[in-house]
C-alpha positions as a printed NumPy array, in Angstrom:
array([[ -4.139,  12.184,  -6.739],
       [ -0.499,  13.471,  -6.889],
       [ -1.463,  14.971,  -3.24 ],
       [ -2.222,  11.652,  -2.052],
       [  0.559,  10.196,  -3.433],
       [  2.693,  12.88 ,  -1.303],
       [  0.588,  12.054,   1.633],
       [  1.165,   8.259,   1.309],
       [  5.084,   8.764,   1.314],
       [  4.881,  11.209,   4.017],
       [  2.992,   8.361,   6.098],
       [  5.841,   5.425,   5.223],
       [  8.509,   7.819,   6.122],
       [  6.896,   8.757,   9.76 ],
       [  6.237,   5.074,  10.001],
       [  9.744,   4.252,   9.675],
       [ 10.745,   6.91 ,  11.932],
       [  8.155,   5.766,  14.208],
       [  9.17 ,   1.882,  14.202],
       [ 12.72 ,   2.776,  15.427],
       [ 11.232,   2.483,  19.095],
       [  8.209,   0.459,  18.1  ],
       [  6.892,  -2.577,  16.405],
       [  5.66 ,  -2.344,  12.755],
       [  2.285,  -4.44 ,  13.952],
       [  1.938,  -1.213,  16.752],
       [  2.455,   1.739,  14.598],
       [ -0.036,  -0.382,  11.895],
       [ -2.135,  -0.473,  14.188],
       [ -2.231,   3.232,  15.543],
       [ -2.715,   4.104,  11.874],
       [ -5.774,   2.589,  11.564],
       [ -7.072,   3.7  ,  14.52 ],
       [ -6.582,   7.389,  13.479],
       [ -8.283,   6.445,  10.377],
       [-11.099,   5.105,  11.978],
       [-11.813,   8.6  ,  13.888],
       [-13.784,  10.145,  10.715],
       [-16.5  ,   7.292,  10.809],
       [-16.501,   7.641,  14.545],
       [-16.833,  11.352,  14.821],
       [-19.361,  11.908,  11.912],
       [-23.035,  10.13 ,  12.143],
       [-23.423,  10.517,   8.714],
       [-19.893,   8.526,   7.788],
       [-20.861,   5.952,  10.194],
       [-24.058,   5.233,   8.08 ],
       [-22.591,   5.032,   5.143],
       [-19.305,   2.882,   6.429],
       [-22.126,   0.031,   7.629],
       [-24.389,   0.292,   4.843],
       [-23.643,  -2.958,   2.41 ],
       [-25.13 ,  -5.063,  -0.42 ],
       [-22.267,  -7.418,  -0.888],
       [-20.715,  -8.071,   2.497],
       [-18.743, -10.698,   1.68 ],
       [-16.45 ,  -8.672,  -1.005],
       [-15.967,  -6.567,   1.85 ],
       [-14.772,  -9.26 ,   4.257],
       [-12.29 , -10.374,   1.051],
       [-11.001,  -6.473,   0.815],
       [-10.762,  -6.013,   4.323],
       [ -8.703,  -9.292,   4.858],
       [ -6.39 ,  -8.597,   2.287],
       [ -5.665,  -5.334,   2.65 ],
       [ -5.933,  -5.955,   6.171],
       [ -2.813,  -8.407,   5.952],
       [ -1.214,  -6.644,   3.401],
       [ -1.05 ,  -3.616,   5.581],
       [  0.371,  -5.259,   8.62 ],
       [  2.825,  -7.052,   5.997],
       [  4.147,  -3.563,   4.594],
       [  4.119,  -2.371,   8.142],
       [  6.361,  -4.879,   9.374],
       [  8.378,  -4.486,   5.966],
       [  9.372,  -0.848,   6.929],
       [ 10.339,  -1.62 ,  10.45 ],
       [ 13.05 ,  -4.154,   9.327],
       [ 13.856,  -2.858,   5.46 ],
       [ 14.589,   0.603,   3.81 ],
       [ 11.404,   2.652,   3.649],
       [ 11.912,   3.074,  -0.15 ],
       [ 12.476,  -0.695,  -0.69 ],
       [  9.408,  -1.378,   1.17 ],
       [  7.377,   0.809,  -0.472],
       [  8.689,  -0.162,  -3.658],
       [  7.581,  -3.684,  -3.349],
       [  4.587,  -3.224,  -1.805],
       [  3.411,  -0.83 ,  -4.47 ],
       [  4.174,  -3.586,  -7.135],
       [  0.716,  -4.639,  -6.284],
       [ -0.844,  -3.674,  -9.953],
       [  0.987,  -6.616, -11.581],
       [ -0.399,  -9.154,  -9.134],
       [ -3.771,  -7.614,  -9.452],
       [ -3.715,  -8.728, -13.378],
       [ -3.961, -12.286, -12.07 ],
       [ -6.572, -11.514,  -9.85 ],
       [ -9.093,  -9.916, -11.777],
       [ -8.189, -12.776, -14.573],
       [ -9.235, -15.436, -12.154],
       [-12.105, -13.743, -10.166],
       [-13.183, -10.994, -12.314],
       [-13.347, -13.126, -15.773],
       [-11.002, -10.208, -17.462],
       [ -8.324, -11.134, -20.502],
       [ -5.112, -10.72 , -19.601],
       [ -2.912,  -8.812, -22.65 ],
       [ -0.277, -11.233, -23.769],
       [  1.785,  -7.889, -23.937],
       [  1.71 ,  -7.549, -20.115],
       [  4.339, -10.711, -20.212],
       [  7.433,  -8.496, -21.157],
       [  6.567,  -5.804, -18.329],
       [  5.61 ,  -8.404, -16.035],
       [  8.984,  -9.862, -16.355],
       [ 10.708,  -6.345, -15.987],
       [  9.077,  -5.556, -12.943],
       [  9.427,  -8.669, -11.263],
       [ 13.032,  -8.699, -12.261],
       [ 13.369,  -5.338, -10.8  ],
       [ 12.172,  -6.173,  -7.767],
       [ 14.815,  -8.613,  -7.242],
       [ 17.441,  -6.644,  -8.203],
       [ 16.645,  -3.19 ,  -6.165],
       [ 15.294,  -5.632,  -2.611],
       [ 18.541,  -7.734,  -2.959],
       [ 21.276,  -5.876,  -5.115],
       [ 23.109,  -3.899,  -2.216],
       [ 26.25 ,  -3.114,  -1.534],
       [ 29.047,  -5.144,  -3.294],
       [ 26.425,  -6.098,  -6.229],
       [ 25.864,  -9.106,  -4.434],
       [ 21.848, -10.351,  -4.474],
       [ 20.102, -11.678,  -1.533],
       [ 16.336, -11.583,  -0.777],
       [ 15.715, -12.031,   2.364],
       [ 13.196, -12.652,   4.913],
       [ 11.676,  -9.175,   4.766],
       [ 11.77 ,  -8.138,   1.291],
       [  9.424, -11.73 ,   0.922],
       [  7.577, -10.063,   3.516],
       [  7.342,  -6.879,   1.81 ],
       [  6.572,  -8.589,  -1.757],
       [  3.838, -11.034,  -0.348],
       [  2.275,  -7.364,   1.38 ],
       [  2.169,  -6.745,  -2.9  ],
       [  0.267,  -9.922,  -3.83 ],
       [ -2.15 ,  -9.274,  -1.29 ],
       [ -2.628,  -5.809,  -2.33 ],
       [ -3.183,  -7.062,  -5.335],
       [ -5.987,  -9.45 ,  -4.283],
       [ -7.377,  -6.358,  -2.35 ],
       [ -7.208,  -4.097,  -5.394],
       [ -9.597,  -6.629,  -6.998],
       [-12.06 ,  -7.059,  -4.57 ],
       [-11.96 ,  -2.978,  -4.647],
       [-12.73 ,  -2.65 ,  -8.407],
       [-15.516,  -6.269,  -7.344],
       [-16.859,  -4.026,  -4.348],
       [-17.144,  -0.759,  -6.155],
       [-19.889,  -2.265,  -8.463],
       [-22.646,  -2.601,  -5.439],
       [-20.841,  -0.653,  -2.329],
       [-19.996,   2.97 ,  -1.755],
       [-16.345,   4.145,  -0.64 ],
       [-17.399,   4.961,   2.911],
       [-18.746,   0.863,   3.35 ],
       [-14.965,  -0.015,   1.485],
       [-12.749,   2.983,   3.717],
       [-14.585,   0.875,   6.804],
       [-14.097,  -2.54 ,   5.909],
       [-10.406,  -1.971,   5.493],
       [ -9.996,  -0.187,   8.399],
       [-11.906,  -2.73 ,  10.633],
       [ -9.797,  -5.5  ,   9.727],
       [ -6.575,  -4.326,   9.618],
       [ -7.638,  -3.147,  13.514],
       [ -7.939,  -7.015,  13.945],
       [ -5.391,  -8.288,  12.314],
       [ -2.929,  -5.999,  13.908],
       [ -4.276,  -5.686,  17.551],
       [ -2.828,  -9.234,  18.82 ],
       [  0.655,  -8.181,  17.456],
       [  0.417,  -4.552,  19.007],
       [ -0.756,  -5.874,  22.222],
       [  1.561,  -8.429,  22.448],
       [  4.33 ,  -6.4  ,  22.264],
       [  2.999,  -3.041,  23.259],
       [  5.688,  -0.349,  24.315],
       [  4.195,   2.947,  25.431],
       [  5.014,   5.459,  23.251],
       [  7.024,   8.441,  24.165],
       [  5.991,  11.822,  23.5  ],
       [  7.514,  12.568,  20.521],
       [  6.874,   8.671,  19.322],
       [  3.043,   9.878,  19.78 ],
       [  4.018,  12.874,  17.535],
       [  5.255,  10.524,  14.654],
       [  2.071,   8.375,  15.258],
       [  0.012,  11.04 ,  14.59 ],
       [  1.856,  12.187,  11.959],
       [  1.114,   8.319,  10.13 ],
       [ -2.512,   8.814,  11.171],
       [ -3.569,  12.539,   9.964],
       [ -1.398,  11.109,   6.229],
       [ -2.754,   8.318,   6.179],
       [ -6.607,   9.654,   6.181],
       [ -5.769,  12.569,   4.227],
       [ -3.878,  10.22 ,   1.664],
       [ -6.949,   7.684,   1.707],
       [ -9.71 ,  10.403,   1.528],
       [ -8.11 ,  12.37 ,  -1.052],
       [ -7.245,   9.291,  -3.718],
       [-11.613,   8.272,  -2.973],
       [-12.161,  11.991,  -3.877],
       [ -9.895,  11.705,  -7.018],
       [-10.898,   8.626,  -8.654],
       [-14.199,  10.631,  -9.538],
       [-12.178,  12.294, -11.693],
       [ -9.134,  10.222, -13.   ],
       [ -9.057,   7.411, -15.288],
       [ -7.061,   3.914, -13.374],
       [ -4.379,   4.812, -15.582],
       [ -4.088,   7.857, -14.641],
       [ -4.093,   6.912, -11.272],
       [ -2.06 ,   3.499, -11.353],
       [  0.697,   5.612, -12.812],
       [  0.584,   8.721, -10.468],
       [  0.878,   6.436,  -7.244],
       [  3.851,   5.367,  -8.356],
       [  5.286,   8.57 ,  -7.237],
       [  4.902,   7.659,  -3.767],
       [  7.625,   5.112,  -4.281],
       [  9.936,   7.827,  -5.972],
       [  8.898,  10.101,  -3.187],
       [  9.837,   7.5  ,  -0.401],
       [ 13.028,   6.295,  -2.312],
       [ 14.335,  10.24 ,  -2.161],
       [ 12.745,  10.98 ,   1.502],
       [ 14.805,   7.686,   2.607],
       [ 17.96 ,   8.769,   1.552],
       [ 17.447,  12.31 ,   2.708],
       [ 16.203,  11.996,   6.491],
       [ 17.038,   8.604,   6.919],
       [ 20.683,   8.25 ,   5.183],
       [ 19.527,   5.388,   2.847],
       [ 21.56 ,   4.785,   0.19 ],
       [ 20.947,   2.652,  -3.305],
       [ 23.603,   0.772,  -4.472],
       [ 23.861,   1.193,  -8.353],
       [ 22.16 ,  -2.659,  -9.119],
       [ 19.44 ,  -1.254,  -6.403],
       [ 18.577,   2.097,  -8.238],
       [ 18.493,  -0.132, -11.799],
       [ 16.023,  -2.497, -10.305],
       [ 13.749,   0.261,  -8.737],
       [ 13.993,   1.883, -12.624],
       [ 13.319,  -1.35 , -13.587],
       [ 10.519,  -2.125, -11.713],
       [  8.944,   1.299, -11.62 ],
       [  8.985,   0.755, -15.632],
       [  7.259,  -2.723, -15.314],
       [  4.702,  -1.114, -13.344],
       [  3.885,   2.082, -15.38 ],
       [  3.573,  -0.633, -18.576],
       [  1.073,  -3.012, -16.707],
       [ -0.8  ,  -0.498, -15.693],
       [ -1.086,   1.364, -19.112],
       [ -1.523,  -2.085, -20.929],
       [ -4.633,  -3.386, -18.304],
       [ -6.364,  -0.284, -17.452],
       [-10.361,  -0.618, -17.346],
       [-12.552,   1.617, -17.823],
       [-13.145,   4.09 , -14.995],
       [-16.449,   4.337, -13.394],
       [-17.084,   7.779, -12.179],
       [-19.684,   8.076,  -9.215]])
């Protein structure tokens, strides 16, 4: 899990790097398509990625996450990589709401003072640059709504997971955010350059690495285990920012990621089912 959560920095950092001469929507898009090259290469993968019981929780993950990927996408190409990331990985506080109203499960009153903190942090590491002055803009919305539909992926995950294997689940998502991103990519389609290609492939090879290797892990690693290891990947794309990219935090920024990185940690530790190993 803590090699995924490398892997899934790794990819937000090439994607960045990658968006400099291309749309978000195209290097989304490119990502997904190297992810769909396991299922296409392997018989046996294909099987399993089109065998369903439920199809339409897989329509509801694959939407979401579909959108929320093209969201976070276009969040990187226009934001910090660490501010996107941090937002988007927010998505276990909006995924309490979720499972509340779809899954039937009690929310802990105690999830209102971590709640508050996170969301609170949010604002105050997206909007809190230079000068200490706050603004939330058009992108960090973008980047936060990528979080609430994460969220509403998440639960249609831990829904899916009940009746459908990972394989059907890896496919689903991968189908749909192929659809959701093509008319964007197309649209505005710039042929890459070589080393462009390079970065591309790059996102691609840590992306399905990343993906495969969280799958793998969750046979072994409670969700609070894992909800609270994945939040490395923000750390990891907050320090990788500032250290190939030049970002810098302004102090209010680096107190709201704290912040926020706190919030998460205590959701997740407060609402944490229990795991399901396959």
């Amino acid at each position: 899990m803590v090699v995924s959560a490398v892997c899934f920095a790794l990819m937000a950092v090439a994607a960045k790097l990658a968006s400099a001469g291309l749309s978000g929507s195209q290097v989304a898009f490119f990502r997904f398509a190297f992810m769909l090259l396991p299922v296409v290469a392997v018989p046996s993968l294909a099987r399993k990625a089109v065998t369903f019981q439920r199809l339409d929780l897989l329509l509801y993950r694959g939407l979401f996450g579909g959108v929320a990927v093209l969201l976070y996408f276009l969040a990187i190409e226009h934001i910090t990589v660490g501010i996107a990331t941090l937002l988007n990985y927010s998505s276990p506080i909006f995924s309490v709401a979720f499972a509340a109203l779809f899954l039937g499960e009690r929310a802990d009153r105690r999830l209102l003072l971590p709640l508050a903190a996170a969301l609170l942090g949010m604002v105050l590491a997206a909007g809190g640059g230079a000068g200490g002055s706050l603004h939330f803009g058009l992108w960090e919305t973008v980047g936060l709504t990528s979080a609430v539909l994460s969220g509403a992926a998440v639960t249609a995950i831990r829904a899916a997971r009940r009746t459908e294997g990972s394989w059907s689940i890896y496919g689903s998502l991968t189908v749909f955010v192929l659809i959701a991103t093509a008319p964007f990519g197309i649209a505005g389609f710039r042929p890459p350059a070589p080393w462009q290609w390079l970065l591309l492939a790059a996102v691609g090879a840590s992306s399905v690495a990343a993906q495969l290797l969280m799958t793998h892990a969750y046979r072994w690693v409670t969700n609070l285990q894992a909800g609270v290891i994945m939040q490395l990947t923000v750390v990891l794309s907050l320090l990788l920012g500032a250290v190939f990219l030049g970002d810098r935090l302004a102090p209010l920024q680096l107190f709201g990621s704290l912040l926020t990185l706190a919030g998460v940690v205590g959701v997740v530790r407060l609402q944490s089912p229990p795991r399901a190993v396959e």
